[in-house]
N, C-alpha and C positions, 0 to 999 in steps of 0.2 A: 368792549363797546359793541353796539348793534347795528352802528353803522360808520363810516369812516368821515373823519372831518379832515376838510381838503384847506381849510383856512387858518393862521397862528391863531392860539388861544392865547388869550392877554392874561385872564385871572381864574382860578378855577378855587371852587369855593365846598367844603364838606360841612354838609349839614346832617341833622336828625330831626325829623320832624316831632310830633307828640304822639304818632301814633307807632312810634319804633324804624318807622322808613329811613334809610339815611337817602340823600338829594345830594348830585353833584352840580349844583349850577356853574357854566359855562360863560367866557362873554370873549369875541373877537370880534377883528374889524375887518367888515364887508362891505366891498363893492355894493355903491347903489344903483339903481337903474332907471330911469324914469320911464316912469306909464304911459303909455298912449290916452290924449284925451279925445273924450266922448262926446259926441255933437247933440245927442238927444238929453232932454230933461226930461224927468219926470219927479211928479210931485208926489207927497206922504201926508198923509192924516194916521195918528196913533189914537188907536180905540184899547178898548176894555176888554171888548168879547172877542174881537180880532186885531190882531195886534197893529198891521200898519195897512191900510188900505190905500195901493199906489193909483196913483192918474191914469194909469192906462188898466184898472179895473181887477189889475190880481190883488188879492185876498192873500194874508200869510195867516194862520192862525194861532193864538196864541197858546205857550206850549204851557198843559198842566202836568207834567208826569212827574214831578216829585211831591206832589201833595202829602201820600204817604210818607214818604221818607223825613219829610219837614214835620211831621207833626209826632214823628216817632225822636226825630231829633231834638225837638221842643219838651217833650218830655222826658227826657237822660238829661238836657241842659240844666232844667228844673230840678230834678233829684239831684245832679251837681252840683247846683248852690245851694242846696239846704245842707250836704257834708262838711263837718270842719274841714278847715286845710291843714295838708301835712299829714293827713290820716292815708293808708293802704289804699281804702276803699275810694275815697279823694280821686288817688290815681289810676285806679283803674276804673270808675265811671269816666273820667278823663280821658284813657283809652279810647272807651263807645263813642262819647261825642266826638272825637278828634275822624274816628273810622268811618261812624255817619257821615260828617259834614267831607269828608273825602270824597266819598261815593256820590254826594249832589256838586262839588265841582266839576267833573268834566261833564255833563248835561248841561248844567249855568255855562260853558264857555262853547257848547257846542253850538248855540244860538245865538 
């Protein structure tokens, strides 16, 4: 392991993903803490071209950087379902898309 867990682990779970990774999900019980609450509000409008424009005038922008990737992925989906199932070639187009759509999860989660 890569780092030390200092809490009982309740269940630990061995998987395989579709693109050959195996995943060991973890799950224990943690002390909660409560937040400090915050006296100021501020308000959201969600836009198109930017994504949320707060009350007090900041701008986020809204994030395109997988364009690429989504449209590269949209096509290995598409030659995916035109292969019968059960065929070699089945599974390893199956590979691509499973490694594509890998590669746009942590981007989708880092926003």
């Amino acid at each position: 392991m890569h780092r030390l867990i200092e809490v009982e682990i309740k269940t630990c779970t061995l998987r395989q993903n579709t693109s050959g990774e195996g995943l060991v999900p973890l799950s224990a019980e943690v002390e909660m803490h409560p937040l400090s609450c915050r006296q100021e509000a501020i308000g959201m409008d969600v836009g198109l071209k930017s994504f949320p424009i707060l009350s007090n005038g900041e701008e986020i922008v809204n994030p395109r950087f997988n364009h690429p990737e989504e449209l590269r992925l949209a096509k290995e989906q598409k030659k995916l379902s035109k292969l019968p199932k059960g065929t070699k070639e089945r599974r390893k187009v199956g590979k691509v898309v499973s490694k594509i759509g890998k590669q746009l999860s942590p981007e989708d989660e880092s926003f």
